[in-house]
C-alpha positions, 0 to 999 in steps of 0.5 A: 901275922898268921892266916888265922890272926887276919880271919880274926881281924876281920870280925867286925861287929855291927852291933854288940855281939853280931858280926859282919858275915866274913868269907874267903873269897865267896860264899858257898853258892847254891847251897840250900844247907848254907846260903849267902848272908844278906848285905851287909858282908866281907870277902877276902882273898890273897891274889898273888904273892909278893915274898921276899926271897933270899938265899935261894929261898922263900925268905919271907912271905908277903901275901897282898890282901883284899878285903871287899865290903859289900853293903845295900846302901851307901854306909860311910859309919860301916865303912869308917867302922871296917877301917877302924877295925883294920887300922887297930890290927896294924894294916896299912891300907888303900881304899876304893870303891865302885857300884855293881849295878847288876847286883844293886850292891856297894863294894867298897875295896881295901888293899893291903899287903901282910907278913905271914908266919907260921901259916 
């Protein structure tokens, strides 16, 4: 899978033709030309790497990924809708989740880890 086949991937529809906003990592802040959406969106990162090395190289690159859906409110069709969309793109994924009370916002987390080609 590509970097690009994953963004992808992570365009989840709420409702036909409207969209799950998606960041890599965080969205822009302090912006005014370009300020972070409202709940409900996604961020996603690659932490750290795990590649399989062989023959004194980097025989296959293996990017753990974090995808993180933050939402106002508790939303189980959101989240069930998010894992369908992972699942129907092959990820093998778990699942946590936590309550940021500093910023009144559901993160629900999926961990997962993907081969990456050509970029």
């Amino acid at each position: 899978m590509t970097y690009r086949q994953v963004y992808d991937a992570l365009q989840i529809e709420i409702t036909p033709g409207v969209a799950i906003p998606v960041a890599y990592y965080q969205f822009p802040e302090d912006d005014p030309n370009n300020p972070a959406p409202p709940p409900p969106f996604i961020c996603y990162y690659y932490p750290d790497s795990n590649d399989l090395y062989a023959d004194d190289t980097n025989y296959q690159r293996i990017r753990p990924l974090t995808v993180e859906l933050y939402t106002d409110n508790k939303d189980f069709a959101l989240e069930n809708a998010v894992e369908a969309a992972l699942a129907s793109h092959g990820f093998v994924f778990s699942r946590s989740e936590e309550y940021i009370s500093s910023e009144r916002l559901y993160m629900t987390t999926y961990e997962m880890e993907v081969v990456i080609t050509n970029g």
